[in-house]
VEXDREN-2710 file (C-alpha; in Angstrom, 1 decimal):
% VEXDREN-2710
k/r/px/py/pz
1/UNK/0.0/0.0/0.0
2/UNK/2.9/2.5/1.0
3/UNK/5.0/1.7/-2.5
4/UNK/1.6/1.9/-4.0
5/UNK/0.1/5.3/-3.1
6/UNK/3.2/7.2/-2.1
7/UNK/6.0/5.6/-4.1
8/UNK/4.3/6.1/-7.2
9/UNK/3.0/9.7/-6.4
10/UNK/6.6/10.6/-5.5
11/UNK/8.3/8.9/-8.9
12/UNK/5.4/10.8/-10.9
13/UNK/5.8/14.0/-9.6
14/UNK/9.9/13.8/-9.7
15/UNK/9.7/12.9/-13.7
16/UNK/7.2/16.0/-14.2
17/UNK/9.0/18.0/-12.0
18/UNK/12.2/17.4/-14.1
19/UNK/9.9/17.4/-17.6
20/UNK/11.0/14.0/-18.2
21/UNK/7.3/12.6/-18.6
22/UNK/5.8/14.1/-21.2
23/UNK/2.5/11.6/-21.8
24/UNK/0.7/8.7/-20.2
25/UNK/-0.3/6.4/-21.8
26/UNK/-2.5/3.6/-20.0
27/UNK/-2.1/0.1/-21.6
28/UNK/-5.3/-1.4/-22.6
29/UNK/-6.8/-4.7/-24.1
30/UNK/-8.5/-3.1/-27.1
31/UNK/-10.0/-6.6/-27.7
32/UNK/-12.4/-5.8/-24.4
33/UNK/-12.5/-2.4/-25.2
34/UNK/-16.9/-1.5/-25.0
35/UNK/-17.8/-5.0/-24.9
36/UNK/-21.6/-6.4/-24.3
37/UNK/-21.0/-9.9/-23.1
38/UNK/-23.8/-11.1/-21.6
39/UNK/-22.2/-13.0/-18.8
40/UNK/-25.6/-14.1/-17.1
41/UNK/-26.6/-16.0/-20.3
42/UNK/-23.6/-18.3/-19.0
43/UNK/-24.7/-18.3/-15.4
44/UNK/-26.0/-22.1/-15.2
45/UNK/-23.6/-23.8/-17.0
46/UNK/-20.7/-21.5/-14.8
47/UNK/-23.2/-22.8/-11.4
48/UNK/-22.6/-26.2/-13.2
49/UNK/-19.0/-26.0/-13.5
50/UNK/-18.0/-24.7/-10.1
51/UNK/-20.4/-27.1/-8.7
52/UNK/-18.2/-30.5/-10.2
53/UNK/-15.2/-28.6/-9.4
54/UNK/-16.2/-28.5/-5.8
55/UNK/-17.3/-32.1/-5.8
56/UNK/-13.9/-32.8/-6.7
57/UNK/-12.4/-30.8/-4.5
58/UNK/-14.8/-32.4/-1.4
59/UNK/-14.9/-35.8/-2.5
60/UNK/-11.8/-36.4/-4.3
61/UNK/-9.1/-36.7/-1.6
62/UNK/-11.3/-39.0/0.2
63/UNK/-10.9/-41.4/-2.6
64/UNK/-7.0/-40.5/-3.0
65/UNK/-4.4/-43.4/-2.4
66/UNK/-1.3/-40.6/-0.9
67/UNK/-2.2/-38.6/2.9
68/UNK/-4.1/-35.2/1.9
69/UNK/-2.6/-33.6/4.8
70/UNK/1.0/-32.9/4.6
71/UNK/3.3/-33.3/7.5
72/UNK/2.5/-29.5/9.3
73/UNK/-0.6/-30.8/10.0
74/UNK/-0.3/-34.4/10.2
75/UNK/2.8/-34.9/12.0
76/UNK/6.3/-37.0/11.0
77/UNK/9.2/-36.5/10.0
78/UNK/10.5/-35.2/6.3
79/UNK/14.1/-35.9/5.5
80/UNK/15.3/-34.7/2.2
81/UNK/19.0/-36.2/0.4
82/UNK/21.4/-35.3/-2.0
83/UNK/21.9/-37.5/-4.6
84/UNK/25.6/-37.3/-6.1
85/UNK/25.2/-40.2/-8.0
86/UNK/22.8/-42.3/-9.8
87/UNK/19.3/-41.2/-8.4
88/UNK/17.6/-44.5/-6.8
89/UNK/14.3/-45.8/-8.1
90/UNK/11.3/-44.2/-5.6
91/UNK/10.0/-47.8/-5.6
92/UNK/13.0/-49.5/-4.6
93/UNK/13.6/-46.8/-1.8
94/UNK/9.9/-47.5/-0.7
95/UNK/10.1/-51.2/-1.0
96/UNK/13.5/-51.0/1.2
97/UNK/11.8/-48.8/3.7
98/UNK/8.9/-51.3/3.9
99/UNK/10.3/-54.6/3.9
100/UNK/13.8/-54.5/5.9
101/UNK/12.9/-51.1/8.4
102/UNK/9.6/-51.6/8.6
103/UNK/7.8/-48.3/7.5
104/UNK/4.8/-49.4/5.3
105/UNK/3.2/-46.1/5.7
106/UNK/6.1/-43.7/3.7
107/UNK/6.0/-41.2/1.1
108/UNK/9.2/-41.2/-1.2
109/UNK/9.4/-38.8/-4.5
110/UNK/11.8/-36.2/-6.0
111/UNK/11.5/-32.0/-5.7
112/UNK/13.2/-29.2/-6.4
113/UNK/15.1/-27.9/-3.3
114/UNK/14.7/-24.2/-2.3
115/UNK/18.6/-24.3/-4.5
116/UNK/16.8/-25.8/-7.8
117/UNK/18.7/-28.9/-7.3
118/UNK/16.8/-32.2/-7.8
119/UNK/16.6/-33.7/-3.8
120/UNK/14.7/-37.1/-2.4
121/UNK/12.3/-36.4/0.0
122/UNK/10.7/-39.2/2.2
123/UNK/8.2/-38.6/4.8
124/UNK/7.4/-40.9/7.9
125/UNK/4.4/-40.4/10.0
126/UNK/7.4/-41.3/13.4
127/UNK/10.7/-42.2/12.6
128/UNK/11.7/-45.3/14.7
129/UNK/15.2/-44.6/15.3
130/UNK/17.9/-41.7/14.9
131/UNK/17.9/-39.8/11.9
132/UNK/21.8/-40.4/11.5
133/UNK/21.2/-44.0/11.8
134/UNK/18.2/-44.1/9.1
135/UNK/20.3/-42.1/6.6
136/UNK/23.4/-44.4/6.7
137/UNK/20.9/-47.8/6.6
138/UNK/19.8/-45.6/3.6
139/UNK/23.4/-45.1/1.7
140/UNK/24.4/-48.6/2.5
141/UNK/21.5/-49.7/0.4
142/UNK/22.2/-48.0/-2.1
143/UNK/26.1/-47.3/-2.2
144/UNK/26.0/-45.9/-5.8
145/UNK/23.7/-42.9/-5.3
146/UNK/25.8/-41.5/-2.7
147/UNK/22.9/-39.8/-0.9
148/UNK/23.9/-37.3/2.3
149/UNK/20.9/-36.1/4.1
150/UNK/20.4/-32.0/3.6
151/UNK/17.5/-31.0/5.7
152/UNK/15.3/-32.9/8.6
153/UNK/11.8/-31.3/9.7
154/UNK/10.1/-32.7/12.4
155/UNK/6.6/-32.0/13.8
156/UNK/4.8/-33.6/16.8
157/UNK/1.0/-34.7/16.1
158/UNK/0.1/-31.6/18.9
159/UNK/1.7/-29.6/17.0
160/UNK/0.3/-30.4/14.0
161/UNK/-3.3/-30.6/15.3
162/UNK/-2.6/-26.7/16.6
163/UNK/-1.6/-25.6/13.2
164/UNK/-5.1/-27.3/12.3
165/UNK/-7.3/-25.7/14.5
166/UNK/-5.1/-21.8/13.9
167/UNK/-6.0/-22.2/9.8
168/UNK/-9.5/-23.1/10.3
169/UNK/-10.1/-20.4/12.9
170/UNK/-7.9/-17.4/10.9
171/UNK/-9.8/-18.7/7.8
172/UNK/-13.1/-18.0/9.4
173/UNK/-12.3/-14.7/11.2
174/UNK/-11.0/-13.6/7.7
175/UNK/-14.6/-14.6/6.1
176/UNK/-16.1/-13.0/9.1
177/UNK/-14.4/-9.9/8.4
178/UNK/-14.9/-9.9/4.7
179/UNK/-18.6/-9.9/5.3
180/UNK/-18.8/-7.1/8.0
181/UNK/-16.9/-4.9/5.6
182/UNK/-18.7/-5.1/3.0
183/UNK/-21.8/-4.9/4.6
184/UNK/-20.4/-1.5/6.0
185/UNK/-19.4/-0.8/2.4
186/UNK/-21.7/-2.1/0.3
187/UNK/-24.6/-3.9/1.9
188/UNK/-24.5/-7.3/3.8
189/UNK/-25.5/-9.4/0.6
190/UNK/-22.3/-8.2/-1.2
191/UNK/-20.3/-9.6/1.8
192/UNK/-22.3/-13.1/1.6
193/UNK/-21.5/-13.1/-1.9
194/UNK/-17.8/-12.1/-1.5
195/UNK/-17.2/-15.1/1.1
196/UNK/-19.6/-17.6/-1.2
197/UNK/-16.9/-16.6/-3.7
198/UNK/-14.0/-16.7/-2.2
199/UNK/-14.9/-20.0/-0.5
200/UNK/-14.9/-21.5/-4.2
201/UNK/-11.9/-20.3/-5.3
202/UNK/-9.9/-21.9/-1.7
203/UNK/-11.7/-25.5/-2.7
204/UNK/-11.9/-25.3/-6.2
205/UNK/-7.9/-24.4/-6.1
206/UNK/-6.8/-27.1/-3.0
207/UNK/-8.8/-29.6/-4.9
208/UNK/-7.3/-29.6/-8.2
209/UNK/-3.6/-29.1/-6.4
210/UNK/-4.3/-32.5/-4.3
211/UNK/-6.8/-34.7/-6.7
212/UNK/-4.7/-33.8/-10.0
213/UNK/-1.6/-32.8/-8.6
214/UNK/-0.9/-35.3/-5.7
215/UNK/0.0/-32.0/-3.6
216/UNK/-0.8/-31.6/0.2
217/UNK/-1.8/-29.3/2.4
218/UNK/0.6/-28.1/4.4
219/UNK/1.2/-24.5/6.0
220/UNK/3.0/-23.1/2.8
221/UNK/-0.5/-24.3/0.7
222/UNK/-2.7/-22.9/3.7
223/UNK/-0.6/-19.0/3.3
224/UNK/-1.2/-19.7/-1.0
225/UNK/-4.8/-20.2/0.2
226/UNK/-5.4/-16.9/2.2
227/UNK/-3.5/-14.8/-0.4
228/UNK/-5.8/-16.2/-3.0
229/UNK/-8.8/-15.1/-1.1
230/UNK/-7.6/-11.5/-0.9
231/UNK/-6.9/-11.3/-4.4
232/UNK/-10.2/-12.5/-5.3
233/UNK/-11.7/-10.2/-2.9
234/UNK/-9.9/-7.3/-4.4
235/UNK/-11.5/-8.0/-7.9
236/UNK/-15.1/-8.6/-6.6
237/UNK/-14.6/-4.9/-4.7
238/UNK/-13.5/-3.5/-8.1
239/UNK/-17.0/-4.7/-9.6
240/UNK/-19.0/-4.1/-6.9
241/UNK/-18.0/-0.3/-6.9
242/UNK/-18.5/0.1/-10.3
243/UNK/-22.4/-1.2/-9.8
244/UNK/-22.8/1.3/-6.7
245/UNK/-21.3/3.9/-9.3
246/UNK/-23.0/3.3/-12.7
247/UNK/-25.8/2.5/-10.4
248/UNK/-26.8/6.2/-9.9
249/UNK/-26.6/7.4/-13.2
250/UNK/-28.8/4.5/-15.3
251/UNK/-32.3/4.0/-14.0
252/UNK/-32.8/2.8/-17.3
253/UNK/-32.1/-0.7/-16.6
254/UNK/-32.9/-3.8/-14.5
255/UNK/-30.5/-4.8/-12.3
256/UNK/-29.0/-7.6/-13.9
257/UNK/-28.4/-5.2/-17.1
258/UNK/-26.4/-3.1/-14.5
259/UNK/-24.6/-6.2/-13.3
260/UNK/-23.8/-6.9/-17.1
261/UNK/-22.5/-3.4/-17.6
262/UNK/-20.5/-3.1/-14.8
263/UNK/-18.6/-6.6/-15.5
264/UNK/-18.0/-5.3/-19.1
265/UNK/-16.8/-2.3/-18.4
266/UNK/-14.1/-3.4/-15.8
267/UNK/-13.4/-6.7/-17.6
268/UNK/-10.0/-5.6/-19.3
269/UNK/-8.9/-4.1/-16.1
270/UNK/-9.6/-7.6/-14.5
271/UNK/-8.0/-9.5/-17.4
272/UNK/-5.1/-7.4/-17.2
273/UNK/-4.4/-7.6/-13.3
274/UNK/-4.4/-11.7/-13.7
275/UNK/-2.2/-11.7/-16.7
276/UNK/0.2/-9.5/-14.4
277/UNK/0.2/-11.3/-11.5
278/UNK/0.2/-14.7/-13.2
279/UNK/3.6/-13.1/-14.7
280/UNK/5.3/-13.7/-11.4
281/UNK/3.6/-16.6/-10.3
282/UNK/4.7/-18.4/-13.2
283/UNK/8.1/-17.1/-12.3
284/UNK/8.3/-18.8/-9.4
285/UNK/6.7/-22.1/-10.9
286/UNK/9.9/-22.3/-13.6
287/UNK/12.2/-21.3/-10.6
288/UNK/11.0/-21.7/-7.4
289/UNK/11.6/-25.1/-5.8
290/UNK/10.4/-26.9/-2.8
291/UNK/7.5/-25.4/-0.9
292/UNK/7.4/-22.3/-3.1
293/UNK/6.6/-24.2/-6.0
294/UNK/4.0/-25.4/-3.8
295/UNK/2.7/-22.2/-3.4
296/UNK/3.1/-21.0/-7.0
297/UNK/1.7/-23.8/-8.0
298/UNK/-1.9/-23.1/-5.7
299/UNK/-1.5/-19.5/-6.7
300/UNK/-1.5/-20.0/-10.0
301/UNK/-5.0/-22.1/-9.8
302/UNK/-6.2/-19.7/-7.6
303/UNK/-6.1/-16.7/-9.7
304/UNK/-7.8/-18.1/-12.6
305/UNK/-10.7/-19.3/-10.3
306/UNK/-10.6/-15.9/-8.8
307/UNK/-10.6/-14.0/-11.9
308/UNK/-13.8/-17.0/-12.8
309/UNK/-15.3/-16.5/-9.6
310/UNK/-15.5/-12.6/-9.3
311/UNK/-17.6/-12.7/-12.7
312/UNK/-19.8/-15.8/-12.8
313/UNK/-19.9/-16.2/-8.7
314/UNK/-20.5/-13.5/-6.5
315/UNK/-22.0/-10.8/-9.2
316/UNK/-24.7/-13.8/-10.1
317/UNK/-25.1/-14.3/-6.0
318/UNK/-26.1/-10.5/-5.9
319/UNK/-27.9/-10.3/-9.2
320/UNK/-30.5/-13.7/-7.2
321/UNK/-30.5/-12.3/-4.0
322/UNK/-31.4/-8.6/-5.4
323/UNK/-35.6/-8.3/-4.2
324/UNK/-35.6/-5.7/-7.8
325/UNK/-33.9/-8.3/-10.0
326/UNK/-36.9/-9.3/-12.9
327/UNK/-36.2/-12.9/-14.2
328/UNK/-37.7/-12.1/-17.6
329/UNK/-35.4/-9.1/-17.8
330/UNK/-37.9/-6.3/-18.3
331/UNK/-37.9/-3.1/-17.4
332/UNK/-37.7/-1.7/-13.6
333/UNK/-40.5/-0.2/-12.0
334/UNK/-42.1/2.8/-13.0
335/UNK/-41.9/3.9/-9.3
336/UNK/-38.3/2.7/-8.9
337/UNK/-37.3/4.3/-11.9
338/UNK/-39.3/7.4/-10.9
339/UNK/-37.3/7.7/-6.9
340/UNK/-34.1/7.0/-9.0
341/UNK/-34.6/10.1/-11.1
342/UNK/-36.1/12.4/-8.3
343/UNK/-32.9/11.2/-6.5
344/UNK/-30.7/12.3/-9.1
345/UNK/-32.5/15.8/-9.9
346/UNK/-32.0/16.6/-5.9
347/UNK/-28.6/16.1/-6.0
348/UNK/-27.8/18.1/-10.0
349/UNK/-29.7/20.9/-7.9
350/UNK/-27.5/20.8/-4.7
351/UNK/-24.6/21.1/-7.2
352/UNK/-26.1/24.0/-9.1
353/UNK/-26.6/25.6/-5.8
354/UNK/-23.0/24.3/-4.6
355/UNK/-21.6/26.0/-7.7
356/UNK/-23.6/29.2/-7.4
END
């Protein structure tokens, strides 16, 4: 907020100051420029869509072979290795663990370490002896890899069942606060809307990272998972306050036309702000390893439900819930329309007045 009001104020004013600026120009997606989408003709089938994605991202861990929760929340022990050699087959490594030391539940796979290097990982819910000891039975086994351990993160199961209950409970103060805002701002249905919306966007993104991805939640995912809801948040606002704005000057039209017109006029702004972002995000996918590509990865499905979520979710929440809205689209009231305009010819006179 502090580069982004006074930063930018003080690098504007020091190029004018100095002559060096001599036009803005403000990029825009000519493409989207005046368009007339009607988005609420694709209302159901968007309902339809969110609705299997959240089924998946319910349903679909319960039926998936790996744990969902990662070890912040579940507890164990994650040891990761260095591999100067020949890199050992993950089912071999498993099948060793299993069979001669006796872990049958164990996750073994490859990542990128926070150095971009390729590293094993293997994950045991409680290690049954000294990490020292279960690295050298390790490189015994398997001579020619020439594994040395690199990192060892260990987290009791109270631990892990505090970080549990702190993520639910900052999730739902977070909603709770989303909605008393925006009632204050808006009114209370825009809040409900917001936190119907953002709510899709966290299961719609932690599904498709654990069902499709074989990801799991961990702390890193859970922080992915709270930025995504305030960057969704920030994109519904940005509608919303266009229909509060355009709503005073068209009595002209229902509701659900304003809703239209208020999505197509900010739609290249809203285009543009996920392109941007997903410019870094996607940065940190190519070159961020370990748990930041975990968190680029969620990030990265997070803003495309977002962006998906701000137009099709909470606009068509508001449009419902709106006791104006006409479901055949006609016209508003005559009485409606009439308050609108004695509203509006109150306040040009108070400005005449002002200005006089």
């Amino acid at each position: 907020m502090f580069t982004a009001l006074f930063m930018t104020h003080a690098i504007f004013d020091l190029f004018t100051y100095n002559d060096w600026l001599k036009k803005i120009s403000m990029m825009r997606l000519t493409c989207l420029a005046g368009t007339k989408i009607d988005f609420f003709k694709w209302m159901k089938p968007a309902f339809c869509l969110s609705a299997l994605f959240i089924l998946i991202g319910l349903l679909g861990p319960l039926f998936k072979s790996g744990a969902v929760m990662g070890i912040d929340f579940a507890g164990g022990t994650q040891i990761t290795y260095s591999c100067d050699g020949a890199e050992p087959d993950v089912a071999a490594v498993r099948s060793f663990l299993a069979s001669e030391k006796g872990y049958d539940d164990v996750k073994v796979g490859y990542k990128r370490g926070q150095s971009g290097a390729k590293e094993l990982e293997i994950v045991v819910s409680a290690l049954k002896e000294d990490a020292n000891v279960f690295s050298a039975s390790l490189d015994s086994k398997f001579p020619e890899c020439k594994i040395s351990q690199t990192s060892i993160y260990q987290v009791g199961p109270s631990v892990g069942s505090k970080f549990r209950t702190d993520s639910i409970i900052s999730a739902l103060l977070a909603f709770i606060a989303i909605i008393v805002y925006l009632a204050f701002r808006f009114e209370f249905r825009y809040g409900v809307a917001a936190v119907a919306a953002v709510i899709h966007d966290v299961i719609v993104s932690a599904g498709i990272f654990v069902v499709f991805f074989g990801g799991q939640i961990s702390l890193t995912v859970i922080a992915a998972l709270m930025t995504i809801i305030g960057y969704s948040l920030n994109d519904t606002i940005v509608i919303f306050d266009r229909v509060r704005e355009t709503q005073e000057k068209r009595n002209d039209i229902t509701y659900r036309e304003l809703m239209n017109l208020a999505i197509n006029d900010t739609l290249s702004r809203t285009i543009l702000t996920t392109i941007t972002t997903l410019f870094v995000v996607v940065s940190l996918l190519i070159f961020g390893g370990g748990a930041v590509g975990d968190f680029a990865l969620v990030m990265f499905f997070g803003l495309i439900s977002g962006t998906y979520s701000t137009i099709f979710i909470a606009t068509a929440i508001v449009a419902h819930w709106h006791k104006h809205t006409k479901q055949d689209g006609n016209e508003l009231s005559d009485a409606r329309r009439a308050a609108r305009a004695a509203k509006l010819a109150k306040k040009a006179a108070k400005q005449v007045e002002a200005a006089q």
